[in-house]
N, C-alpha and C positions, 0 to 999 in steps of 0.2 A: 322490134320488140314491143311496139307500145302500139294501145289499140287507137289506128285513126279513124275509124269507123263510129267511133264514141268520145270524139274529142270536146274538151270543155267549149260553151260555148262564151262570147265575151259579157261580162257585167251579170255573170250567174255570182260571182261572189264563193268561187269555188276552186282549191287548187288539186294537184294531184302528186301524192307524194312515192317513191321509192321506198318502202318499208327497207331497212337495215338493218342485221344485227350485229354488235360487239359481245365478243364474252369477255368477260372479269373474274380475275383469282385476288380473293380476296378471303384472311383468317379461314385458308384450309376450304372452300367453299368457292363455287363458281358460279355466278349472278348473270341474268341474258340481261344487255342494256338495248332497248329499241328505241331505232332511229329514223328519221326520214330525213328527204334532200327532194326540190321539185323536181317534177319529171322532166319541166320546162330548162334542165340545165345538166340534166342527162342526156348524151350522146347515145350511149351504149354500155351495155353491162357484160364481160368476158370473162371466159377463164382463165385464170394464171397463167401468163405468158412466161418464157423464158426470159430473165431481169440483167440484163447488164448493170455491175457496177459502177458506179458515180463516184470516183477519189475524190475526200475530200468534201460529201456532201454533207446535210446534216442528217442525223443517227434518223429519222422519220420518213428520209426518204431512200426505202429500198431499190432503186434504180431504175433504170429508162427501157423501154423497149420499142420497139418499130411497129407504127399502125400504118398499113395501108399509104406508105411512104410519108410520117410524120411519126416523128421522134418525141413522145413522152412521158415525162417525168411522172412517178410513181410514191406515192406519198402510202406510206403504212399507216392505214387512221389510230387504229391503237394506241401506235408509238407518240404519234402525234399530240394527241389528248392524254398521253400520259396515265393508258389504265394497262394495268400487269396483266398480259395475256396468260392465261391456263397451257400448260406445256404439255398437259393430257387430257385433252378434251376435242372430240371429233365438230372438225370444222370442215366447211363448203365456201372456201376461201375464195370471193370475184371481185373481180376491179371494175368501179364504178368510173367511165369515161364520163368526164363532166365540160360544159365548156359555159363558161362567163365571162365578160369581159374582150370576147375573143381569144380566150385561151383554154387550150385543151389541157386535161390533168386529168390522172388518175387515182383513184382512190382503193388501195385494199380494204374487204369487209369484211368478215367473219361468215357471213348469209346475208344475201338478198334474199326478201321473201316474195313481196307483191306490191303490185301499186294501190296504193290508196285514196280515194276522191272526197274531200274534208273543206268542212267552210270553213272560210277565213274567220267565220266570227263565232266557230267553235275553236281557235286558234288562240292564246292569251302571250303575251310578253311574258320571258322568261325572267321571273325574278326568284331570287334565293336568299333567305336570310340568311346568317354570318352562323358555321357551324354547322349547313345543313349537309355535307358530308358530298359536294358535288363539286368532282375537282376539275370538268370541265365547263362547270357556268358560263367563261366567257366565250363558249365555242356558242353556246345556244343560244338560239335566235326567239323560240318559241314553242310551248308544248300544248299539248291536245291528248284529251282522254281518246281511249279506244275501246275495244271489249273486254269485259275481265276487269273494269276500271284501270288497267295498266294504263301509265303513261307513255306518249312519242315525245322523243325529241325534236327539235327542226335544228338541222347543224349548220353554221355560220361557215361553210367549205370554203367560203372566200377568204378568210382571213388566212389561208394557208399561204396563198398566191401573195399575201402584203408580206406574211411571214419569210419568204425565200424572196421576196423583193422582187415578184417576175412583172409586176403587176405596179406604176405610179401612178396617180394622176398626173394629166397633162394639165396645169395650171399656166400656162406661158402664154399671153397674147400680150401684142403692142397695145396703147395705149390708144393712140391712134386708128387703129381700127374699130372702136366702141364705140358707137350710138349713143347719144345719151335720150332716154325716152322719160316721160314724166307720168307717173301715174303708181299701181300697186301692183304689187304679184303674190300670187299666193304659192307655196312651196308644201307637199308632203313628201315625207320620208323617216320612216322611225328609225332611221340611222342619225345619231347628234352631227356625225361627222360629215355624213352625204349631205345632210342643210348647208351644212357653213360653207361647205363646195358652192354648192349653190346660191344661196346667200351672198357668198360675196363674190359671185360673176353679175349677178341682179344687181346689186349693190351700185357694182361700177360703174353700171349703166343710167344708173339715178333713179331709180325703182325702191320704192318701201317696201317692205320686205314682209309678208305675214307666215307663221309656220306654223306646220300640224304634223302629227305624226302619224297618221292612219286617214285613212279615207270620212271614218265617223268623224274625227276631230276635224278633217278636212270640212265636212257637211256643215258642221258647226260655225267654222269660222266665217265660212260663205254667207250664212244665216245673219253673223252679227253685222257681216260688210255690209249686207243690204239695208240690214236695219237703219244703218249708219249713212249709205249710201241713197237710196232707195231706189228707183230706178235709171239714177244716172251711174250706178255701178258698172252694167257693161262699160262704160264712157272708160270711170273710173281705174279697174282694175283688167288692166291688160294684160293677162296671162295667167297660167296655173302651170306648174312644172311637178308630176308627182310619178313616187315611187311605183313600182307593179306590185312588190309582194311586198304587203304590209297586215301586219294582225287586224282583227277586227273586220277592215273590209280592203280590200283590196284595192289597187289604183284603175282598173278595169273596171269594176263594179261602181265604183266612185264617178267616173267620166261619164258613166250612161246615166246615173242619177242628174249628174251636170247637166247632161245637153237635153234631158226631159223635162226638166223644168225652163218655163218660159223666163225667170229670171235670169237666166245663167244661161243663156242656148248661145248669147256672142262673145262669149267669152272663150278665148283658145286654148286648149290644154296641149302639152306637149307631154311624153311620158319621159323619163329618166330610169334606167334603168340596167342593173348587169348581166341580166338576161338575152342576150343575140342571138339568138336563133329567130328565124325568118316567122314563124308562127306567130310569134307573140309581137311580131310586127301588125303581123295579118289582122291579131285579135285586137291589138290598140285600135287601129282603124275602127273595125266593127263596133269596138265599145264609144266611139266619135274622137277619137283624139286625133289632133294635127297632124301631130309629128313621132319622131320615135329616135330618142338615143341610147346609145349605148355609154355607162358609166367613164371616165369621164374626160371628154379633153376640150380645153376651154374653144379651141378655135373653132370644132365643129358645135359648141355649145349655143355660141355667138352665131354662126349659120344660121342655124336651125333656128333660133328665135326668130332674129331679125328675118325671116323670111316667114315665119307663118306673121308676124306681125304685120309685116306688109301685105300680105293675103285679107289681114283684117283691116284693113287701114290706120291700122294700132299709130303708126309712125311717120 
């Protein structure tokens, strides 16, 4: 479905989104709401399969069906975010195959339209003051103007998977198996929640902890380290662990700004990330990053460091 002929390259600071539509009944009147999801976490888009029922599931998810010998769970977005579907209104009803985390899931849409190619630092944090009449705020990740001044949304699809509980973090290691290293780490992720993950696997390890939430904040904090450090910062701060898709700039775009500067060229960034699909492995590399995880289980977390660390003689 997607063109790879014209695929993003790494550290352009650019992603590609799935345009979406929902319709809304709302005081006798039907409202298009557009939406996007990265392509980066799109499988595949299909038409309405035949759904077997789920006894006993919740009211959102209208049933499973058989892909290609894998059985997936089918999530009505609608129902989900809680907006009144129109009961007479012509729709182009497809399931959006997504997979994060290592896990496949489907999503019903109203209309897929088209992919879209949008910078991240035309992308803004989704904030809503109290009132503004948007009753899925916490699904939204992030919005961006488009033509017509309309707004996108960018939808949070992952909280579905925390939602139906398919999806924990692995937080479990021995104690015993953790390194203690001495020095700094810098952390982005404009999730509060995917820090403290990370934060306090750093933590354990004896590491102070610096955090940003975007790649620009990232740039930033780098800047005061050195100031602070000066050129014994490589020494210093042992590691970067940062998000991929982050408003403002992205974790890709952020890594190649890192390793073009001579300040920062020995310092190891690893990525974090709930993105797994093989690509965005691909592209970490090219934008200079170490390593590449997948969101989150502490024992491969612990790997992964400790071993690009030892690549650096970090340890």
């Amino acid at each position: 479905m997607f063109d790879s002929d014209n695929v993003l390259k790494a550290g352009s600071n650019e992603m590609e989104l799935v345009d979406f539509r929902l319709f809304k009944s709302e005081k006798g009147k039907v409202y298009e709401g557009i939406y996007g999801v990265n392509v980066s976490k799109v499988r595949e888009i299909i038409k309405m399969p035949k759904l077997t029922e789920l006894p006993g599931a919740p009211k959102y998810i209208d049933g499973i069906f058989d892909l290609r010998g894998v059985v997936i769970p089918v999530i009505n977005l609608a129902k989900w975010m809680n907006i009144k579907e129109p009961k007479k209104y012509k729709k182009s009803p497809r399931i959006i195959i997504t997979e994060f985390n290592n896990i496949l899931i489907g999503f019903i849409v109203h209309e897929a339209k088209r992919i879209r190619r949008i910078s991240w630092s035309d992308i803004e944090p989704a904030t809503f003051s109290a009132g503004a009449g948007v009753s899925d705020k916490s699904k939204i990740t992030g919005v961006t103007k488009i033509e017509n001044d309309e707004v996108l949304l960018i939808l949070d699809l992952e909280s579905v998977v925390e939602d139906l509980g398919i999806y924990q973090p692995n937080i479990k290691i021995d104690d015993e198996d953790i390194k203690k290293v001495e020095g700094t780490a810098l952390i982005l992720d404009d999730s509060s929640i995917a820090r403290k993950l990370v934060k306090d696997a750093l933590t354990k390890m004896g590491l102070r902890v610096v955090e940003a939430k975007d790649g620009v904040d990232g740039l930033n904090k780098l800047n005061e380290l050195y100031n602070k450090y000066g050129e014994n910062l490589q020494n210093e701060l042992k590691i970067i662990i940062s998000d991929v898709e982050m408003p403002q700039m992205d974790g890709f775009h952020f890594a190649s700004k890192v390793k073009n500067d001579k300040r920062f060229t020995g310092i190891p960034i690893i990525f974090n990330s709930s993105i797994s699909d093989h690509f965005s492995e691909l592209r970490g590399k090219d934008a200079g990053g170490d390593g590449y995880l997948t969101k989150f289980d502490a024992s491969k977390f612990y790997k992964e460091v400790y071993s690009v660390l030892e690549n650096y003689e970090k340890v």
